[in-house]
C-alpha positions as a Markdown table, in Angstrom:
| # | Residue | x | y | z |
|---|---|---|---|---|
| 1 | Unk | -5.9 | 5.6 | 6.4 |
| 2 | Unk | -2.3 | 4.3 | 6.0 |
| 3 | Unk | -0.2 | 3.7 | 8.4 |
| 4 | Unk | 2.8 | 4.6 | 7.5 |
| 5 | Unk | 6.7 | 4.7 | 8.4 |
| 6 | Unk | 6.9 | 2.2 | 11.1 |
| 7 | Unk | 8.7 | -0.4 | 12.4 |
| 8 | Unk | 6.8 | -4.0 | 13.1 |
| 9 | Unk | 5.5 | -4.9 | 16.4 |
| 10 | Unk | 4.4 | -1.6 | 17.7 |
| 11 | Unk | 0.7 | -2.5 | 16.8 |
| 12 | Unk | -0.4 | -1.2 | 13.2 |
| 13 | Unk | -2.7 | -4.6 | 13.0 |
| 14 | Unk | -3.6 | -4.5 | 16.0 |
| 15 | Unk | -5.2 | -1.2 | 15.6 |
| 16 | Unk | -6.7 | -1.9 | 12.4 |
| 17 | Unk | -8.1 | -5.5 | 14.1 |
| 18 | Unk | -9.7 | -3.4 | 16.9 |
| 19 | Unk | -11.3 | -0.8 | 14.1 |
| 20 | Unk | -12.4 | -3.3 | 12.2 |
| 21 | Unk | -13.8 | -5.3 | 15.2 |
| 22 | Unk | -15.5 | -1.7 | 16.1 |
| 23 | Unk | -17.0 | -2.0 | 12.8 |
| 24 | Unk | -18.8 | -5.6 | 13.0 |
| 25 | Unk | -20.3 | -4.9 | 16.2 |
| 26 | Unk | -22.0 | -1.8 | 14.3 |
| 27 | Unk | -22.9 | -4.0 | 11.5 |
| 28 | Unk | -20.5 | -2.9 | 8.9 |
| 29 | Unk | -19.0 | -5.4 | 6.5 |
| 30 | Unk | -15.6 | -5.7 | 6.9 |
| 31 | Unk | -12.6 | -7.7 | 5.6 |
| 32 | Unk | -9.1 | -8.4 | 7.2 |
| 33 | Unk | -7.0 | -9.4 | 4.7 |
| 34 | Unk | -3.0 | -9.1 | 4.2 |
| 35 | Unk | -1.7 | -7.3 | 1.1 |
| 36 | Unk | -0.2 | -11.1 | -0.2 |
| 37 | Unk | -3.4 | -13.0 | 0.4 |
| 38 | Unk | -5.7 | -9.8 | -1.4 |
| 39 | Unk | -2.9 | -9.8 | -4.6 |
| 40 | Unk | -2.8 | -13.6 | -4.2 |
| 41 | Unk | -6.8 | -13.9 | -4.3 |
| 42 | Unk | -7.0 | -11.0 | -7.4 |
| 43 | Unk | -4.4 | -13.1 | -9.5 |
| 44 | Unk | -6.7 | -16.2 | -8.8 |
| 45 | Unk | -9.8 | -14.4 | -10.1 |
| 46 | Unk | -7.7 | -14.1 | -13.5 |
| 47 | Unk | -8.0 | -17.9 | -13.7 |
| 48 | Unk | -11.5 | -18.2 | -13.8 |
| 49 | Unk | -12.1 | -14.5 | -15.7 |
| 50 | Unk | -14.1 | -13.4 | -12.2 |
| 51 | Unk | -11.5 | -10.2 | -11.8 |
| 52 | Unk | -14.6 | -8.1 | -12.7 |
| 53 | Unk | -16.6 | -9.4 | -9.9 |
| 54 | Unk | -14.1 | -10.1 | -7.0 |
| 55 | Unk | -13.2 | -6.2 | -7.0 |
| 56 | Unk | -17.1 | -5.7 | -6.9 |
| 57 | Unk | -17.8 | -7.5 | -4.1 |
| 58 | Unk | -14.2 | -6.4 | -2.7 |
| 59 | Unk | -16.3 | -2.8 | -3.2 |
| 60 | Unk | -19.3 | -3.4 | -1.7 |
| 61 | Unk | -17.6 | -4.1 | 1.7 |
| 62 | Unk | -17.8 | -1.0 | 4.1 |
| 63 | Unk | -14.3 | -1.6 | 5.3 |
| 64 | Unk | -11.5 | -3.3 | 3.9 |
| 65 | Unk | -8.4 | -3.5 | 6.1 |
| 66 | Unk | -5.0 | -4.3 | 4.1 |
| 67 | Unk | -2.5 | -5.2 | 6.4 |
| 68 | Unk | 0.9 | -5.4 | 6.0 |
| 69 | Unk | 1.5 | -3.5 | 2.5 |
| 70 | Unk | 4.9 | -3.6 | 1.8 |
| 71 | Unk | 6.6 | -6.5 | 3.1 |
| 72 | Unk | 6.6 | -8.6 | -0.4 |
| 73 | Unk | 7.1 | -6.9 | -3.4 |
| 74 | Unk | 4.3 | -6.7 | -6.2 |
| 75 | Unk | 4.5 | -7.5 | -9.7 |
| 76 | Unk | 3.2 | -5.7 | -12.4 |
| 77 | Unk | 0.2 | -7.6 | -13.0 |
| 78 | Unk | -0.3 | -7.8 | -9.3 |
| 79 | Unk | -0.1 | -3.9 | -8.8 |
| 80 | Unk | -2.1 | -3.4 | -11.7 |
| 81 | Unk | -5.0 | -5.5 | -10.1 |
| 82 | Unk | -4.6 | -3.4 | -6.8 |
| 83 | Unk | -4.7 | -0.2 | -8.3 |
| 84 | Unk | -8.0 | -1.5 | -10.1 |
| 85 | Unk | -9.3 | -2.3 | -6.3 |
| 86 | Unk | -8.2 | 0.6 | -5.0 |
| 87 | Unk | -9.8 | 2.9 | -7.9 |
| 88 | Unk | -13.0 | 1.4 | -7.4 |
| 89 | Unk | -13.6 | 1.8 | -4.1 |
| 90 | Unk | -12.1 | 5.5 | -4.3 |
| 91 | Unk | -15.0 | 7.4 | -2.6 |
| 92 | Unk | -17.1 | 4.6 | -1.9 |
| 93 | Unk | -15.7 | 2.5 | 1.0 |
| 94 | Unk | -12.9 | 2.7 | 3.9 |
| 95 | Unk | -9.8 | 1.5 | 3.7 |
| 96 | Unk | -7.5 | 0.6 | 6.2 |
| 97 | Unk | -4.1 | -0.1 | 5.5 |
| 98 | Unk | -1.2 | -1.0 | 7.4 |
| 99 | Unk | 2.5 | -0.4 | 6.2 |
| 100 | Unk | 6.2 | 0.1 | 7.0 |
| 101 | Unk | 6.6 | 1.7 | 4.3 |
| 102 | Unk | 6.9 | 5.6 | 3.2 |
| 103 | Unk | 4.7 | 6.5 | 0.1 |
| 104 | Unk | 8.1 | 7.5 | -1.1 |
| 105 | Unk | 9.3 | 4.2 | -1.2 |
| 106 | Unk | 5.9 | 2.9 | -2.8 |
| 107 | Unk | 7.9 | 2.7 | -6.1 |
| 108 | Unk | 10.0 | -0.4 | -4.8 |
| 109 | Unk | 7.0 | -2.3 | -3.6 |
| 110 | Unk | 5.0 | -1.9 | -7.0 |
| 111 | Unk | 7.7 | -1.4 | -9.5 |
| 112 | Unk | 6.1 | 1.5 | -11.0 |
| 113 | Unk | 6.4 | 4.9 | -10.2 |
| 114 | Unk | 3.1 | 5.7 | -12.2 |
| 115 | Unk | 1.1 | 2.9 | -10.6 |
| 116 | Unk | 2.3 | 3.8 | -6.9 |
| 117 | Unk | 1.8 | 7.4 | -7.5 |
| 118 | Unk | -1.8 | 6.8 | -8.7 |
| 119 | Unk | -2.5 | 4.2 | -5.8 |
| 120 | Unk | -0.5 | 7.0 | -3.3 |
| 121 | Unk | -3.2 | 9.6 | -4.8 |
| 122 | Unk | -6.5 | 8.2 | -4.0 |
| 123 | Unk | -5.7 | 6.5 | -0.6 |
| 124 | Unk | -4.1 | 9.7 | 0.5 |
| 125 | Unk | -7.0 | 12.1 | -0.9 |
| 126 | Unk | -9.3 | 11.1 | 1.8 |
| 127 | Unk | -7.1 | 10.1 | 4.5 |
| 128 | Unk | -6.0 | 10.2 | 8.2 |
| 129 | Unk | -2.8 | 8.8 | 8.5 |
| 130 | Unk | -2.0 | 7.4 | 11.9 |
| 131 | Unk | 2.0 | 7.2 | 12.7 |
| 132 | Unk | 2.5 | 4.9 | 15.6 |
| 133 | Unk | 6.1 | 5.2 | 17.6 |
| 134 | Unk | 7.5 | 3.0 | 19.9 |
| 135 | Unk | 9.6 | 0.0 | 20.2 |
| 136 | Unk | 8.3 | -3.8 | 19.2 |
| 137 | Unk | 5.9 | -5.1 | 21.8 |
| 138 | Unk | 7.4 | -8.5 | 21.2 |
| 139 | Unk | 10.7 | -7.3 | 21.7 |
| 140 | Unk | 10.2 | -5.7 | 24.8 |
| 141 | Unk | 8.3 | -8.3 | 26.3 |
| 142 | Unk | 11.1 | -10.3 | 25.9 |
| 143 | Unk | 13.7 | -8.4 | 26.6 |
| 144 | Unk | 11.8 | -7.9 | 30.3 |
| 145 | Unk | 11.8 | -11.9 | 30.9 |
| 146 | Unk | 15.2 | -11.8 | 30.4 |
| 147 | Unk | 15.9 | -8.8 | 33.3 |
């Protein structure tokens, strides 16, 4: 269920913290992981050859939450690796994901319009997108200390 098309601070994570917390107290397995410490992790399984089995065990979580997709851009090799994750858990777990960014931008964050367009397809094909308006929370808590 991306979240999509909105600015920071008006509470994307926290959402998907408080779903996933919802989650553990019914016993699911769930991960909370950002989009740069998920890529960072899959190029690390190249290292030791254990791509294979990191994305299994990535599947057999019942939620994974992916938060902020979109503020770094992704290499090839690192989009490849999360369209492998994504594809495997494609009808087989949740996904949350958080994002800033339209699926028509998706292109600039992977490089590819093939890869984001495969990606786009099966997160969208099951999904409830959740658009969240509003200003920053941080911004206007601080912009009441200083009335």
């Amino acid at each position: 269920m991306p979240f999509n098309r909105r600015p920071p601070g008006v509470g994307k994570s926290h959402l998907a913290i408080a779903l996933g917390v919802k989650a553990c107290i019914a016993r699911y397995r769930v991960l909370f992981i950002s989009a740069k410490d998920l890529i960072r992790d899959l190029y690390a399984s190249l290292v030791d050859q254990s791509t294979a089995e990191k994305i299994e065990a990535l599947s057999r979580l019942h939620l994974l939450i992916i938060d902020e997709l979109g503020y770094m851009p992704v290499d090839t090799e690192g989009a490849n690796l999360f369209f492998q994750l994504i594809s495997r858990r494609y009808e087989c777990g949740s996904i949350i994901l958080t994002t800033n960014m339209p699926f028509d931008q998706w292109d600039k964050i992977f490089g590819d319009q093939v890869i984001s367009a495969a990606i786009i397809d099966r997160l969208a094909h099951h999904c409830h997108i959740f658009s969240i308006n509003g200003c920053s929370y941080r911004m206007k808590d601080k912009l009441s200390q200083e009335n």
